[in-house]
C-alpha positions as CSV (number, residue, x, y, z in Angstrom):
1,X,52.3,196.4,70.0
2,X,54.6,197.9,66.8
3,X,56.6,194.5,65.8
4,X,55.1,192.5,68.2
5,X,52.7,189.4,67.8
6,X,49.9,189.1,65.6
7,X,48.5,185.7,64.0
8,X,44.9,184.6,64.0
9,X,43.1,181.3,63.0
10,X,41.1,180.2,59.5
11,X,39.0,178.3,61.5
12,X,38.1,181.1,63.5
13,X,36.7,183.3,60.6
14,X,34.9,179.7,59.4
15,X,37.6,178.8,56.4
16,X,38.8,175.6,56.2
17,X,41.8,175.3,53.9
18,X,45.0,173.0,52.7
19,X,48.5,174.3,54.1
20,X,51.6,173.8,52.2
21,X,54.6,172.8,54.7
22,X,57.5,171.8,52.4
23,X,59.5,173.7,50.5
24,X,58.7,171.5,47.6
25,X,55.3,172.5,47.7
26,X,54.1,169.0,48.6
27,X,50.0,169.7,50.2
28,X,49.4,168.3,53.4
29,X,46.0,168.5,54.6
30,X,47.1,169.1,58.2
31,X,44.7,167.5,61.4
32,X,46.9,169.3,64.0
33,X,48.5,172.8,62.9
34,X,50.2,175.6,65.4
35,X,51.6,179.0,64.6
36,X,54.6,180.2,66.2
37,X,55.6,183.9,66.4
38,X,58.8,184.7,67.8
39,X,60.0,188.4,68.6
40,X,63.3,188.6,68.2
41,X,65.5,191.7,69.3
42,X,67.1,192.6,66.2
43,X,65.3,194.9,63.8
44,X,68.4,196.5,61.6
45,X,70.9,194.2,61.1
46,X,69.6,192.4,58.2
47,X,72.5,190.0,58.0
48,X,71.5,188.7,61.9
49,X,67.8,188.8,61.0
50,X,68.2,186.8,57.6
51,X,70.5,184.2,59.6
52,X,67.8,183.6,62.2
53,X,64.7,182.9,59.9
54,X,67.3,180.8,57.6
55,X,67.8,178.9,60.5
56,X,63.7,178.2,61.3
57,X,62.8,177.7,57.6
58,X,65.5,174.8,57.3
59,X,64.3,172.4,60.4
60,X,63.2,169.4,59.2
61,X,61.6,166.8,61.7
62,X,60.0,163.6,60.0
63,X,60.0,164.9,56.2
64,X,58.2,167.8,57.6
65,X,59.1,171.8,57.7
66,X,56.9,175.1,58.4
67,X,55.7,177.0,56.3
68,X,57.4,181.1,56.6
69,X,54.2,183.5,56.6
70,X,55.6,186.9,57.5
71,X,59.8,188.5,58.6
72,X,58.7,191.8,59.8
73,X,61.8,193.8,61.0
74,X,61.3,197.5,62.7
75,X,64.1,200.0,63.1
76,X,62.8,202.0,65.8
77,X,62.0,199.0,68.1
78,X,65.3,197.0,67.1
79,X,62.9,194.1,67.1
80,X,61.7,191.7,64.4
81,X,59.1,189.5,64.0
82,X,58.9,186.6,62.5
83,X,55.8,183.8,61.8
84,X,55.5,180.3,60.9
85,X,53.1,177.3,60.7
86,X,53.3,173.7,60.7
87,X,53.0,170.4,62.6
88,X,53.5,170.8,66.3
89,X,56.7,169.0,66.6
90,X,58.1,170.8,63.5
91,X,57.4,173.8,65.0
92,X,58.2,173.8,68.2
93,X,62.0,172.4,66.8
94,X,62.1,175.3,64.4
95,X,61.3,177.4,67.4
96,X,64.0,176.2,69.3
97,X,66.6,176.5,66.9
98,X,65.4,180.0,66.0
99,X,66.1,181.0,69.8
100,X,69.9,179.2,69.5
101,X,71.0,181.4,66.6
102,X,69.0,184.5,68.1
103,X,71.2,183.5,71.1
104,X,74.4,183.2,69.2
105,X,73.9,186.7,67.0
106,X,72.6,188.9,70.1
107,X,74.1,190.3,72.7
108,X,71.6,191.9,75.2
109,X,74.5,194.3,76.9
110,X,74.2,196.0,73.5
111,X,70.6,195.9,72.7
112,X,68.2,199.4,72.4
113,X,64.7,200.2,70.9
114,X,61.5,201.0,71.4
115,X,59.7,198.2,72.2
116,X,59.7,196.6,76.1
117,X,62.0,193.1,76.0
118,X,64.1,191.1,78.2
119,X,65.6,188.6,76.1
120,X,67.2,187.9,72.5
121,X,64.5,185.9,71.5
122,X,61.8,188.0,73.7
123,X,58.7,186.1,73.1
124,X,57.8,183.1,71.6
125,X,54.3,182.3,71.8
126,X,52.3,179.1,70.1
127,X,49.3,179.5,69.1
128,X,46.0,176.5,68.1
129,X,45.3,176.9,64.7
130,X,43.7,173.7,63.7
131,X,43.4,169.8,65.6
132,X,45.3,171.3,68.4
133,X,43.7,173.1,72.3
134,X,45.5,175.4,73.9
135,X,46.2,173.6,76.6
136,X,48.1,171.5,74.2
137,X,49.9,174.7,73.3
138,X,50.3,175.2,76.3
139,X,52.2,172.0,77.5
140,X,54.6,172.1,74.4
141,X,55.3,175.7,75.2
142,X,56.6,174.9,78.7
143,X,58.3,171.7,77.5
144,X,60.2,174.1,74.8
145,X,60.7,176.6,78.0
146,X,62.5,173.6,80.0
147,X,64.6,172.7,76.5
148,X,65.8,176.1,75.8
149,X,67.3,176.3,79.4
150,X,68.6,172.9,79.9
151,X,70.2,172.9,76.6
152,X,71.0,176.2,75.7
153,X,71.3,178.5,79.6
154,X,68.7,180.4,78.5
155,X,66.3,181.9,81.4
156,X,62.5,181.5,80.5
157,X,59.3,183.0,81.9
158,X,56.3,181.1,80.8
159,X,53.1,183.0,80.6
160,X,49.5,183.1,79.3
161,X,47.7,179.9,79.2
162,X,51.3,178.4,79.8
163,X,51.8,180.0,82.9
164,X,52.5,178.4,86.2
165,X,51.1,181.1,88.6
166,X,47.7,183.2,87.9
167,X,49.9,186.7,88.1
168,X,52.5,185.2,84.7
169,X,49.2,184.9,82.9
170,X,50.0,188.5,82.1
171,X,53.1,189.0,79.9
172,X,53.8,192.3,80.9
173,X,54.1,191.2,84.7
174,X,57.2,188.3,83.1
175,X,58.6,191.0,81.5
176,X,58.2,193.6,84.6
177,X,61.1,196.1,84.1
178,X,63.1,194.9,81.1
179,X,66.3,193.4,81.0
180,X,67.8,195.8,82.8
181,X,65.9,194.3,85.9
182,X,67.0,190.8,85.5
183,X,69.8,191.4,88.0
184,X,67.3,192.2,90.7
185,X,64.7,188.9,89.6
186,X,66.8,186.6,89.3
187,X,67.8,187.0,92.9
188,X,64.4,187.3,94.1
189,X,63.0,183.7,94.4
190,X,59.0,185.0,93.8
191,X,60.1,186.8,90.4
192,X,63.2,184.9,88.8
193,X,62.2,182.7,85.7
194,X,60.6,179.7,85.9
195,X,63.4,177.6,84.5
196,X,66.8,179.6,85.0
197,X,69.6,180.2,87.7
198,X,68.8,182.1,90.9
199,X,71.2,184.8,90.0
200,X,72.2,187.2,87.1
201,X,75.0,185.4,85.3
202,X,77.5,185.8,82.3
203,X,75.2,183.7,80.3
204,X,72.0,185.6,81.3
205,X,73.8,188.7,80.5
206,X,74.3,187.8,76.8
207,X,71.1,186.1,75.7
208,X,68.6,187.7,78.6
209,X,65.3,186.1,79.7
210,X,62.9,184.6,76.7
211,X,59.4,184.8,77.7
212,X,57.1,181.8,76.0
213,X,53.7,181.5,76.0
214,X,50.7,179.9,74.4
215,X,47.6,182.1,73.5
216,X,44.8,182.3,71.1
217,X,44.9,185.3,68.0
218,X,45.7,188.5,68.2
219,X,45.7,191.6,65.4
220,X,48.7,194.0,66.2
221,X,48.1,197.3,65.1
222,X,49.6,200.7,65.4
223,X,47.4,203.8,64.8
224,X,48.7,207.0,63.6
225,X,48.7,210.2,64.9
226,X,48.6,213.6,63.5
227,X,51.5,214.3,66.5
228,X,54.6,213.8,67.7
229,X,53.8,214.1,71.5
230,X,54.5,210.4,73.0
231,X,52.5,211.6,76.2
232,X,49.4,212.0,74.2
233,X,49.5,208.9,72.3
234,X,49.9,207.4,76.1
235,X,46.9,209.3,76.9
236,X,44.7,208.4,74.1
237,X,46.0,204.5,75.0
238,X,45.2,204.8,78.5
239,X,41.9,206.0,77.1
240,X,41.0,202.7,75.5
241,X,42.5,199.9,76.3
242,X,41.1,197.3,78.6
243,X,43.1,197.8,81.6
244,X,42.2,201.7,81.0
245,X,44.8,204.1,83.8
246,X,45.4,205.1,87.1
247,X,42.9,207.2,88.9
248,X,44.7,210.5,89.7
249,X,43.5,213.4,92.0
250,X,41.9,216.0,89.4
251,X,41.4,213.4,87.0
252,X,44.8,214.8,85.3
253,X,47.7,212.7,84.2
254,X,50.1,213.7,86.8
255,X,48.4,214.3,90.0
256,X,48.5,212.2,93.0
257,X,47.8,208.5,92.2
258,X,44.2,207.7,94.2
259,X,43.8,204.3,96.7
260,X,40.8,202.7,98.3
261,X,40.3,202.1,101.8
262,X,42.5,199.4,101.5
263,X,45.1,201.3,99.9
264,X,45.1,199.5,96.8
265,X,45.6,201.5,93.3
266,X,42.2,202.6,91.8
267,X,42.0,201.7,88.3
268,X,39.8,203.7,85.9
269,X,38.8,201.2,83.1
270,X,39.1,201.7,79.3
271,X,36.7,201.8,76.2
272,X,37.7,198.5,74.2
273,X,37.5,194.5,75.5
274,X,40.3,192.8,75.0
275,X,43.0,195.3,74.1
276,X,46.3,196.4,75.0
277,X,47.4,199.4,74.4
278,X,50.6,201.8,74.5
279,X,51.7,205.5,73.1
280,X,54.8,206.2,71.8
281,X,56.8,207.8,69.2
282,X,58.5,206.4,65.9
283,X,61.5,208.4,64.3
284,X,61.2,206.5,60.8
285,X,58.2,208.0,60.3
286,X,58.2,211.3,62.1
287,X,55.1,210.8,64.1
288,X,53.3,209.1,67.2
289,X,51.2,205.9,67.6
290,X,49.2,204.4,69.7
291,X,50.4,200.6,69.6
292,X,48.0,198.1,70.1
293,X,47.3,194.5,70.6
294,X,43.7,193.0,70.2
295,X,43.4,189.7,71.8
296,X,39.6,189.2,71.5
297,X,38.5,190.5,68.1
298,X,34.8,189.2,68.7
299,X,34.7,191.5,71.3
300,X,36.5,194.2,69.9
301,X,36.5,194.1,65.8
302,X,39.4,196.0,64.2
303,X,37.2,198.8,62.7
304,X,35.5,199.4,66.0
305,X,39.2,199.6,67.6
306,X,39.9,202.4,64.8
307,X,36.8,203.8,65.1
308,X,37.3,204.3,68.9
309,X,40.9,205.3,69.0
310,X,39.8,208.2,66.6
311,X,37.2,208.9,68.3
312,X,39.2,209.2,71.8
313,X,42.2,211.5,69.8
314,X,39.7,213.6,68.5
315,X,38.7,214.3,72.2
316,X,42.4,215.1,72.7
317,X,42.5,217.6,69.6
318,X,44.4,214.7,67.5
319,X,43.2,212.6,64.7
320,X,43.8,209.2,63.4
321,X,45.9,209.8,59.8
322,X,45.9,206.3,59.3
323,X,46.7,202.2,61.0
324,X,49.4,199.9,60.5
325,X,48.7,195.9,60.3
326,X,51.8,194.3,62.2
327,X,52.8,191.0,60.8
328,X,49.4,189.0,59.3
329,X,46.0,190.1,59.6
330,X,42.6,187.6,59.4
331,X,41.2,187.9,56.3
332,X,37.9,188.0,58.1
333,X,38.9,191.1,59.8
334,X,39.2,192.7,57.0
335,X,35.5,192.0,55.2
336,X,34.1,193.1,58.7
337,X,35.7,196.0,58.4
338,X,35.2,196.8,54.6
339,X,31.3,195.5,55.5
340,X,31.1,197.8,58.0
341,X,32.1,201.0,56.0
342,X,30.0,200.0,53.1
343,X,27.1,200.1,55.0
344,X,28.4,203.5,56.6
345,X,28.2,204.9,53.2
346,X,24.7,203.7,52.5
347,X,26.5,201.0,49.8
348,X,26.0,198.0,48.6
349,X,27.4,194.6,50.2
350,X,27.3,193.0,47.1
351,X,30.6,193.3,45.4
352,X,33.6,191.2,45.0
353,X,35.8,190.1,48.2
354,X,38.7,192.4,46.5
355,X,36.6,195.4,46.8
356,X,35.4,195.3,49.8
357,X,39.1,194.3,51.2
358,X,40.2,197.5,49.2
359,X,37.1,199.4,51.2
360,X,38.8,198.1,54.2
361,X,42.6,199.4,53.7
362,X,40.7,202.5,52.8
363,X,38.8,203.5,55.3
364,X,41.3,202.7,58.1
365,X,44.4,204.2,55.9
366,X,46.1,200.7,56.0
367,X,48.8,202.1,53.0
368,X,49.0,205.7,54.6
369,X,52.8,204.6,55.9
370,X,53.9,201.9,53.1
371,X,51.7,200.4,50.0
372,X,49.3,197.2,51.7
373,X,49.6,193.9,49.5
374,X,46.8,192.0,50.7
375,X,48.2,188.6,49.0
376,X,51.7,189.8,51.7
377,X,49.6,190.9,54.8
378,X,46.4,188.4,54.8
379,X,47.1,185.4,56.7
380,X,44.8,182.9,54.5
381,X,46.2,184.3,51.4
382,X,49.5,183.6,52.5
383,X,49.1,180.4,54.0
384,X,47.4,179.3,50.2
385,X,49.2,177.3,47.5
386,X,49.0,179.5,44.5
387,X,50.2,176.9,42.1
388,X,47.4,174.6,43.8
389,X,44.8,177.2,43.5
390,X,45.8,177.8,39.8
391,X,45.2,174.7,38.5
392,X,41.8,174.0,40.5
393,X,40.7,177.5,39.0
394,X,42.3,177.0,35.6
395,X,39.2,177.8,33.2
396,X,37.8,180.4,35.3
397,X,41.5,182.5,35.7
398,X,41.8,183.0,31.6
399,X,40.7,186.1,30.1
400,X,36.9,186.4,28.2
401,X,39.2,185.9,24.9
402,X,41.2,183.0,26.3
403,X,38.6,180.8,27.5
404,X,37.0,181.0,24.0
405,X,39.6,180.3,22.4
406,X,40.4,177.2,24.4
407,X,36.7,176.2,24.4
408,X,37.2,176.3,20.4
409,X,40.3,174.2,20.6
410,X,40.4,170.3,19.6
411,X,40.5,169.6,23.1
412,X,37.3,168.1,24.6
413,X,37.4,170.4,27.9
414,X,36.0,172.7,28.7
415,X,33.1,171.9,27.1
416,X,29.5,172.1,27.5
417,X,28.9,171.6,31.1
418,X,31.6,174.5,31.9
419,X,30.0,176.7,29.7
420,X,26.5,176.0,30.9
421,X,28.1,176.9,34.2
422,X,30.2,180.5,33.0
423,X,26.5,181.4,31.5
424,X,24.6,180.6,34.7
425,X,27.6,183.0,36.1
426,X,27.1,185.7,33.6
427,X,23.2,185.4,34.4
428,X,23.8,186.0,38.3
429,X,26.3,188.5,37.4
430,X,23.8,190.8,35.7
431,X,21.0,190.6,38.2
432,X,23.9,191.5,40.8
433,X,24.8,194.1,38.8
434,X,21.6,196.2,38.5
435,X,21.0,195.6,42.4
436,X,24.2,197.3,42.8
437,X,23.2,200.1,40.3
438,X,19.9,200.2,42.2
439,X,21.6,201.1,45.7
440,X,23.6,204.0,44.2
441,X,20.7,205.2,42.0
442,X,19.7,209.3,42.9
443,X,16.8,209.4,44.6
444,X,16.5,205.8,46.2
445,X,18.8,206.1,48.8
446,X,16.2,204.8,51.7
447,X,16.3,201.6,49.7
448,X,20.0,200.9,49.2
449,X,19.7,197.6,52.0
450,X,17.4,196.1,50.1
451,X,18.9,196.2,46.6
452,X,22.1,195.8,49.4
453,X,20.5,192.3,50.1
454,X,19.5,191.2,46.5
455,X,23.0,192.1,45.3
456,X,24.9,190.0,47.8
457,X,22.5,186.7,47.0
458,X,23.7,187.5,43.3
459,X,27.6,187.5,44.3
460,X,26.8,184.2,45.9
461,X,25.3,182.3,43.5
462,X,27.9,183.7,40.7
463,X,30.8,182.6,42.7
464,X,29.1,179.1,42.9
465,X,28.6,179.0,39.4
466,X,32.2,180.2,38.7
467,X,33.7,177.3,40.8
468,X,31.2,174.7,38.7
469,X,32.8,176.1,35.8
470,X,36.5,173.8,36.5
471,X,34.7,171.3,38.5
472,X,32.6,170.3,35.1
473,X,36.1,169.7,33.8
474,X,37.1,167.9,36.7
475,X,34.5,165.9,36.3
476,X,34.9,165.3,32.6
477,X,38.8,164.4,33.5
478,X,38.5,162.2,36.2
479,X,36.6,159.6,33.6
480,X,39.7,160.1,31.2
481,X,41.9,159.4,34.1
482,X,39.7,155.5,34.9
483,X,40.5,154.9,30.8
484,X,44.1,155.2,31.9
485,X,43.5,152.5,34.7
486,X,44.7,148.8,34.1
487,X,42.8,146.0,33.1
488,X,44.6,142.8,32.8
489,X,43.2,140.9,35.6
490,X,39.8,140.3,36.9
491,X,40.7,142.0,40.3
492,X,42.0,145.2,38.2
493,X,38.9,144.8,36.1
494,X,36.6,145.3,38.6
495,X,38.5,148.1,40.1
496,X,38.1,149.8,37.0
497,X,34.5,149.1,36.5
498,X,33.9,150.3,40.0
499,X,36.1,153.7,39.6
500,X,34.1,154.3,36.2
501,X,31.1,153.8,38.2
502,X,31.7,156.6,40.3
503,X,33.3,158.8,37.9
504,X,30.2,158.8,35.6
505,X,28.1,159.5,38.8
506,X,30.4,162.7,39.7
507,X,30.1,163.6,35.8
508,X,26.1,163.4,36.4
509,X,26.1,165.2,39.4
510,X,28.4,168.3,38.9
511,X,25.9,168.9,35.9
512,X,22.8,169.2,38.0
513,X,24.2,171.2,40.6
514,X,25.2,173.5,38.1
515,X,21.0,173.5,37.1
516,X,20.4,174.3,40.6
517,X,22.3,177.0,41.2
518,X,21.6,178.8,37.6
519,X,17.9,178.5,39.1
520,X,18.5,180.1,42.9
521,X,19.8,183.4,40.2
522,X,15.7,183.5,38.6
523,X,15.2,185.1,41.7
524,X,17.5,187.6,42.1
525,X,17.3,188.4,38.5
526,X,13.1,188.8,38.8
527,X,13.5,191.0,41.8
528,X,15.5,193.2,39.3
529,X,13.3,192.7,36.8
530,X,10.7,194.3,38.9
531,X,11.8,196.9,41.0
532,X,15.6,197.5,40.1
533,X,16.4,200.4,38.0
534,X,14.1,200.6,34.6
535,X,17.5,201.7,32.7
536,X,18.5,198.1,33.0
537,X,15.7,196.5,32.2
538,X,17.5,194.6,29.6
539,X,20.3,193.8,31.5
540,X,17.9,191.5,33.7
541,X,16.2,189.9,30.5
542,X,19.8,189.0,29.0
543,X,20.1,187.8,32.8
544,X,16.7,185.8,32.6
545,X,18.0,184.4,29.1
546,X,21.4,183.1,30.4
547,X,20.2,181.5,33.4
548,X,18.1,179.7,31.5
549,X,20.9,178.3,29.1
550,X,22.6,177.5,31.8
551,X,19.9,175.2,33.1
552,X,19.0,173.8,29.4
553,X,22.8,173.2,28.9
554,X,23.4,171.5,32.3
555,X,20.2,169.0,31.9
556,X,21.8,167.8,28.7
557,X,25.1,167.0,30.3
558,X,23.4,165.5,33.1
559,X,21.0,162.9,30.3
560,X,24.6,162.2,28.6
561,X,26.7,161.4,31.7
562,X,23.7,159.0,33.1
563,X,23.1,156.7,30.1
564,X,26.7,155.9,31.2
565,X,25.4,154.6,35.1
566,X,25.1,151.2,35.6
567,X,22.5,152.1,38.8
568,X,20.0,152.8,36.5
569,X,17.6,153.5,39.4
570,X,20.2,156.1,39.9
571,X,20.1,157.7,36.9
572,X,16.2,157.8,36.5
573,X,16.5,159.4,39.7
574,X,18.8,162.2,38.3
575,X,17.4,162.4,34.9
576,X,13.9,163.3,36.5
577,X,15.4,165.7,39.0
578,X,16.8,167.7,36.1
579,X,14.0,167.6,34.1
580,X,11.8,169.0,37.1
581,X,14.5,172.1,37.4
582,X,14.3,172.6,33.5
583,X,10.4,173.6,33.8
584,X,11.1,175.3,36.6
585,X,13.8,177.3,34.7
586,X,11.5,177.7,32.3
587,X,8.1,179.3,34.0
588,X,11.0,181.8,35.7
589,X,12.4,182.5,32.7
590,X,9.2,183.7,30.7
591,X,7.5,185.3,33.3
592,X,11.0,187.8,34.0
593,X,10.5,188.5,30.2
594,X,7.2,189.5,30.2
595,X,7.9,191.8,32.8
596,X,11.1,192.9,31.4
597,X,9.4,193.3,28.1
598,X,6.9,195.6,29.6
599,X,9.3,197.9,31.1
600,X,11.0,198.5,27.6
601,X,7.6,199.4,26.2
């Protein structure tokens, strides 16, 4: 729904990555890591929202904090959310404290908006991220549930996988009628919160009922509507979401509501798995949506979600203008989805992640209502250390001019071994770049997949060669880093020895896999040699030509680095490796210029 919860896990999308928890950028690799996304209802005052993440962003439980991914306030639904990650315990503090100040800024008796909520802080589900089950989620969300009322008199429903009873499972049955029916619950011993009073008093009145849950990811997304008619939205949501609509005599939206023999509610079902869905309208931007939360994205991507909601407005005389991401989005969503219009269009696959991220926002009109940052509204980009990320990809981030010049500096890195790598790159990046030429040529159209194909092996192997570019240095640096090491006694002596040992063997290593990738671009390269488009016939031979450099360049690094192995068994082992990819490289190389060399005439 519009504000409401969206967060969705790295592993999940098959990323594995370092989080950054403290404030002083210290980099934890993290074995257990949850996400917390409280709702809290307050969406204008900026003063009351800016006090409440203050108050999350500075807990501190053992040395640890979270880390602040996303504040998204909305007008219209008074409501803002906000997400975090970190250690369990952190988070589940920062959680609690986030509710207390929600507590002490809101007053319920005064709240209005759009969106459905009973309480200050409305909803606060946990969600697994990494090291951690649900049902371990689920235990510190009802132990936080028990805290918030003991401590602080504030009623709590628990619900999805940290629900008591089957029925709580589903938030919308905890939340049944708003705050304005909390009077009525709280009397009624089968609906009053599961840790609370048993009747509406001045405290509940203030602070309302929280609801806190633990689930697995979500996307929140609003589509919009060319329309300002909240009952069609509602239509078009009824329409597609899981739970689908009432069955009403005349199949229209107002006749009388159809039972079964038993007198039980028939239920027509919608279009999309694992969605939940409402219509409404939004005054800050003129215009209705249809507000939706997808709980199971393998079951129902986020383009087929757009893709059907258009489709289902379109039957209704609407159109889709456009969607809006609430809070974070997976950056895997996003490829699919840029993947899936690409192939739409007949184009190729093979182009950077940027692009097809920018195919993405495009296709579903992700800016249509306010510009889309991707580095602001992708979760692992957010979750990323920059500064980290910077200095692991140092070489690789300077302009064309700046990495020469620093290659021609006295400084003896980057040297050989990087650039063996950047020219294996460069090779890769030309055979990927008459594949992609090829798909879009006039006239070939049938054949776009296959050049499709071809292109995205190229991107592959090109990225690997890029990051082989600053691991070369790595390499190089970690033995500078032994010569630093101390050597006064026999114990630090052989410490040394051993840590030189290993370096020299990373140093041999990096080098050759830098051989073998340059080698798995001959065939990407050849395939464009021989069927891509005969205007860039050159471009493959210059291809052919770097590729093999890159394999030449790399062998010598890897003969230099191992006559410095003590394991000389080891090193004749490498030594003859490489030697056996330079004739490879070789044989590849002359037999894509003779066909190169043909196709110039």
């Amino acid at each position: 729904m519009r504000k409401n919860y969206l967060q969705i896990s790295f592993f999940f999308c098959n990323f594995a990555f370092v989080f950054i928890i403290d404030t002083n950028q210290a980099i934890h690799t993290m074995n257990k890591l949850i996400e917390c996304v409280p709702n809290f209802s307050e969406g204008r005052n900026k003063q009351v929202i800016d006090q409440i993440v203050a108050e999350i962003v500075a807990t501190e439980l053992n040395g640890e904090r979270v880390k602040l991914l996303d504040v998204d306030p909305g007008e219209a639904t008074n409501r803002t959310v906000v997400t975090f990650v970190g250690e369990p315990e952190v988070v589940v503090e920062a959680a609690f404290r986030g509710a207390r100040k929600a507590a002490e800024l809101i007053d319920m008796r005064q709240h209005h908006g759009a969106h459905p909520r009973s309480g200050a802080t409305d909803v606060c589900p946990l969600i697994p991220v990494a090291g951690v089950t649900l049902e371990e989620c689920a235990e510190l969300a009802r132990a936080l549930a028990k805290r918030l009322y003991s401590e602080l008199g504030i009623p709590c429903y628990c619900y999805e996988a940290a629900a008591f009873t089957p029925e709580r499972k589903n938030l919308a049955v905890c939340r049944e009628g708003e705050y304005e029916a909390l009077p009525e619950k709280m009397s009624d011993p089968k609906r009053r919160p599961d840790f609370g009073p048993d009747k509406f008093d001045e405290r509940t009145a203030q602070v309302g009922a929280t609801n806190v849950g633990a689930r697995n990811f979500l996307i929140a997304v609003n589509f919009n509507l060319n329309t300002t008619s909240t009952r069609r939205a509602m239509a078009v949501a009824f329409d597609v979401r899981e739970k689908g609509r009432k069955a009403r005599e005349g199949g229209s939206l107002t006749g009388k509501i159809l039972r079964d023999e038993n007198g039980q509610e028939i239920w027509i079902p919608g279009t999309l798995k694992g969605c939940k869905a409402i219509g409404w309208y939004i005054d800050e931007y003129g215009i209705a949506q249809v507000s939706m939360n997808i709980t199971d994205i393998t079951a129902t991507p986020l383009h087929a979600a757009f893709e059907e909601v258009s489709r289902a407005a379109a039957a209704r005389g609407m159109r889709v203008t456009g969607a809006e991401i609430v809070g974070l989005v997976p950056k895997c969503a996003l490829i699919d989805a840029g993947r899936y219009y690409l192939t739409r269009q007949q184009r190729s696959l093979g182009i950077s992640e940027a692009e097809i991220i920018r195919m993405a926002v495009k296709s579903m009109g992700l800016d249509e209502l306010k510009p889309f940052n991707p580095k602001e509204k992708i979760i692992e980009y957010m979750i990323e250390d920059e500064q980290a990320e910077a200095a692991k990809e140092r070489l690789i981030r300077m302009t064309c001019k700046g990495f020469a010049i620093e290659t021609a500096s006295e400084s003896p890195a980057p040297g050989g071994g990087s650039i063996s790598a950047y020219m294996g790159a460069l090779g890769a990046a030309l055979g990927t770049m008459v594949a992609n030429l090829s798909a879009h040529k006039r006239g070939w159209d049938e054949r776009w997949e296959e050049f499709s194909g071809v292109a995205e092996q190229g991107q592959a192997v090109m990225n690997d060669l890029l990051a082989l570019v600053d691991e070369d240095t790595a390499a190089f640096n970690k033995i500078m880093d032994v010569f630093a090491m101390p050597k006064s006694t026999d114990e630090e002596k052989a410490a040394r020895a051993a840590a030189m040992e290993a370096a020299t063997l990373y140093a041999t290593q990096v080098p050759l896999r830098t051989m073998k990738a340059a080698l798995r671009a001959m065939p990407v390269i050849r395939a464009m040699a021989e069927k891509g488009n005969p205007a860039s016939a050159s471009d493959a031979g210059v291809g052919a030509l770097a590729a093999r450099a890159a394999v030449r360049g790399a062998d010598m690094n890897v003969r230099i680095n191992a006559a410095g192995l003590k394991d000389r068994a080891k090193a004749e082992q490498l030594i003859a490796e490489a030697a056996d990819l330079v004739r490879q490289a070789e044989v590849a190389e002359r037999e894509i210029l003779e066909i190169v060399n043909k196709n110039i005439g």
